[in-house]
C-alpha positions as CSV (number, residue, x, y, z in Angstrom):
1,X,-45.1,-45.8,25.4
2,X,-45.2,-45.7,29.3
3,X,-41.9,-45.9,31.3
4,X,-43.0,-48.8,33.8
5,X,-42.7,-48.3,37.6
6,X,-39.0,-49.1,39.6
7,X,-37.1,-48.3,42.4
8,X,-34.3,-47.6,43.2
9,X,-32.0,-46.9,46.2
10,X,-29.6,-44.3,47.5
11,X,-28.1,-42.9,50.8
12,X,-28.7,-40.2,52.7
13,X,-25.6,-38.7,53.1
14,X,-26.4,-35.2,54.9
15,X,-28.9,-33.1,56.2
16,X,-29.3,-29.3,56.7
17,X,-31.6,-26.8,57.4
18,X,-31.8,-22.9,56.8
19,X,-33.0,-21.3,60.2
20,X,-32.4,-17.9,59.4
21,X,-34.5,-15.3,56.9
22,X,-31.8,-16.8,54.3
23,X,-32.4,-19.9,52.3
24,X,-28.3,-20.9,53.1
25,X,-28.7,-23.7,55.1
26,X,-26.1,-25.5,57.5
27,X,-25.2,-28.9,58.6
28,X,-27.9,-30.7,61.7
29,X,-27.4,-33.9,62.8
30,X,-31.1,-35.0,62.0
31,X,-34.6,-34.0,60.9
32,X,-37.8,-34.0,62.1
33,X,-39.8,-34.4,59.0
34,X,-43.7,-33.0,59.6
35,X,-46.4,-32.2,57.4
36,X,-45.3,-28.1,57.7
37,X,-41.7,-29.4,56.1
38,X,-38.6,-29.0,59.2
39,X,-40.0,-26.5,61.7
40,X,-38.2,-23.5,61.6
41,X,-36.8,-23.7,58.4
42,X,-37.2,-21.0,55.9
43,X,-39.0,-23.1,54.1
44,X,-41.9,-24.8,56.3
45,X,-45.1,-24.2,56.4
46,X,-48.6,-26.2,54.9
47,X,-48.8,-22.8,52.5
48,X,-46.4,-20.4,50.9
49,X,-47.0,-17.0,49.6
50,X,-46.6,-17.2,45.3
51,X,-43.9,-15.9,43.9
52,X,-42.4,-15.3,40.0
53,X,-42.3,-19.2,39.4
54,X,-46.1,-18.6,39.4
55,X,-46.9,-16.0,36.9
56,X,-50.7,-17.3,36.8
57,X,-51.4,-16.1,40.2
58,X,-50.6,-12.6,41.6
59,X,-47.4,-11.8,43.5
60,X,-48.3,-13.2,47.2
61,X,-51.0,-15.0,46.6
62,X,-51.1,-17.9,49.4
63,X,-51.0,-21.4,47.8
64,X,-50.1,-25.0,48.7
65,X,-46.6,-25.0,50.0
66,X,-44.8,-28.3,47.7
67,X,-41.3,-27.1,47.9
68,X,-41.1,-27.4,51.7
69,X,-37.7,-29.5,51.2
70,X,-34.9,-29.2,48.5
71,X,-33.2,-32.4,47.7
72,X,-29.7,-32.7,46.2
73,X,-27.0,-35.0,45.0
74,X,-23.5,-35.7,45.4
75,X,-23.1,-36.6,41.8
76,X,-24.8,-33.7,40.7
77,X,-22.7,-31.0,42.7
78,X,-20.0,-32.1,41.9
79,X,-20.7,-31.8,37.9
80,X,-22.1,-28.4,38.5
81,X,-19.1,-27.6,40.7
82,X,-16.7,-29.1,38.3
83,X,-18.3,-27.0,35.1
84,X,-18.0,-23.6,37.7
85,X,-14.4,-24.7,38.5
86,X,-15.0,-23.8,42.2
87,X,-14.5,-26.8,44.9
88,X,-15.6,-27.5,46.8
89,X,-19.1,-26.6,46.0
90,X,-20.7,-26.6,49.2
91,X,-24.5,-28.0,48.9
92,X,-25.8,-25.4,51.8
93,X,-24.9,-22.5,49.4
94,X,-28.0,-23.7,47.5
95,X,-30.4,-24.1,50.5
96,X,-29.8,-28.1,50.8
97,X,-31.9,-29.8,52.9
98,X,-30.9,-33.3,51.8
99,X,-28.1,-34.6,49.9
100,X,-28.8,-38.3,48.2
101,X,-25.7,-40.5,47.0
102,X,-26.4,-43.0,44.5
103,X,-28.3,-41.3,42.2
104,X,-26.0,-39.4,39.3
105,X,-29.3,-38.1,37.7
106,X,-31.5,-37.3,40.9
107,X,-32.9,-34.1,39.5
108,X,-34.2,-36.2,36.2
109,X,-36.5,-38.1,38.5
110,X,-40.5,-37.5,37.7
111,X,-43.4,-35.7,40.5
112,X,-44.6,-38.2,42.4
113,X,-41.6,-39.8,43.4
114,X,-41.5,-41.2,46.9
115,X,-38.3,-40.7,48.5
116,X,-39.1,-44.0,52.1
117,X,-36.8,-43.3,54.8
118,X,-36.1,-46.2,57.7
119,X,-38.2,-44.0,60.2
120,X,-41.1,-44.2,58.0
121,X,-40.9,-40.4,57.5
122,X,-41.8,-40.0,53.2
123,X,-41.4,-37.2,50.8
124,X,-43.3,-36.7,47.8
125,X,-41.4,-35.0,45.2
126,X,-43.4,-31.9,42.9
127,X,-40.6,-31.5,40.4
128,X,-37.0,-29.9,39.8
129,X,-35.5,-26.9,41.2
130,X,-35.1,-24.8,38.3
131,X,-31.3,-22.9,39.2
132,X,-32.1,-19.4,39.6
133,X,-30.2,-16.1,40.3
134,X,-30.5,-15.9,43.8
135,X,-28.8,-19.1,44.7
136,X,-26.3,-17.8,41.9
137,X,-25.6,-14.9,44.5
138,X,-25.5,-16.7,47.3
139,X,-22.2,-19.0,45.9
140,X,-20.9,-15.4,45.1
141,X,-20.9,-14.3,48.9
142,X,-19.0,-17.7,49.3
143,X,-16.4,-17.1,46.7
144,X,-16.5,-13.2,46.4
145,X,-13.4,-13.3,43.2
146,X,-15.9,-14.2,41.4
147,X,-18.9,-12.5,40.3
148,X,-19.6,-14.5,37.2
149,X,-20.8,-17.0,39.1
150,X,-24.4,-15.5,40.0
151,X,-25.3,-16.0,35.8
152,X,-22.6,-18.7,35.4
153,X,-25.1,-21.2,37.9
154,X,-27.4,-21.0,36.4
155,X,-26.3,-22.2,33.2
156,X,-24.0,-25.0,35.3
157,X,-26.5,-26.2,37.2
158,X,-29.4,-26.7,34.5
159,X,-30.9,-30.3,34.9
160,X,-29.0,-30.8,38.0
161,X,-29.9,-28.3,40.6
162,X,-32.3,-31.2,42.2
163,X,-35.5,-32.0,43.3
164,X,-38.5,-29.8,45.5
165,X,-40.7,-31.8,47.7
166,X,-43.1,-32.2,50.6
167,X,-44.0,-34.3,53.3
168,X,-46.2,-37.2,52.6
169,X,-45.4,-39.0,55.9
170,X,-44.1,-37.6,59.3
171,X,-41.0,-39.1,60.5
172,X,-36.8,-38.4,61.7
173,X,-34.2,-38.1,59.0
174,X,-30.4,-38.8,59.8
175,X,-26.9,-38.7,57.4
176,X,-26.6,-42.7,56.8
177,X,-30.5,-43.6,56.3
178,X,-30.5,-46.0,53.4
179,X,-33.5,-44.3,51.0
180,X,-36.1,-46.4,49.0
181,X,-37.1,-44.1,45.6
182,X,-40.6,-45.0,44.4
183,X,-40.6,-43.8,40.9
184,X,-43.8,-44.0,39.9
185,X,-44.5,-45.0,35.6
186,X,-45.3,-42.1,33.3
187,X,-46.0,-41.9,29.7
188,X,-43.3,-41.1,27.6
């Protein structure tokens, strides 16, 4: 059985980037989108260097860079923030570069996915964001009383820590861009 083509639609409701050697991002008015991912970011780049979601390849190998962008939800912070009992739950925390309203299960959505923005500008999504340790740490700093939130994440935010993507098409990016999702079929 093959779950058929559709689209939906959802709004961009911010944007951030992480200029620093961090991955904690913070609140910009826009994006330039370009095939390197948001110049500066800790993120850009056409290649990254591997790392332990790799295991096939050695530590540092260089390879194509697909999680130039991570993508988030309203819905799904506030379930993760909701099970962690912390609020708010600030998406930058996790390295947000978008946050999408409109779609509860965002992070459910297959590869290949096309998120369209008005500007043209297009992101092709390579999977889900598995929650990880580090971005446990990084809500710890925020909220130092507690330290069981660096293992409590990741459990929280399992199916719901969003999508990783790159950029298909070059274009600009604002809070308030309505967002055509292309989701593409796949067998089931």
């Amino acid at each position: 059985m093959t779950d058929p083509a559709h689209k939906l639609t959802a709004v961009l409701v911010a944007t951030y980037a992480a200029f620093g050697k961090d991955f904690v991002s913070a609140a910009v008015p826009e994006l330039v989108l370009t095939f390197e991912g948001i110049a500066g970011d800790v993120h850009a780049g056409l290649t990254r260097k591997s790392g332990g979601r790799e295991p096939w390849y050695p530590r540092g190998t260089v390879i194509r860079n697909e999680r130039q962008l991570s993508i988030l939800s309203v819905e799904e912070l506030a379930e993760i923030g909701e099970r962690l009992d912390v609020a708010p739950f600030r998406p930058e925390w996790l390295g947000a570069n978008l946050v999408l309203e409109g779609v509860p299960r965002l992070t459910q959505l297959p590869p290949r996915t096309q998120l369209m923005f008005p500007s043209g500008a297009t992101i092709r999504i390579d999977g889900d964001n598995d929650p990880c340790r580090q971005a446990g740490r990084a809500i710890v700093r925020h909220v130092p009383d507690r330290p069981d939130l660096e293992f409590g994440f990741v459990k929280a935010a399992k199916d719901r820590r969003g999508l990783v993507g790159w950029v298909e098409r070059e274009g600009t990016i604002q809070p308030g861009d309505r967002v055509s999702i292309r989701v593409w079929p796949r067998a089931g």
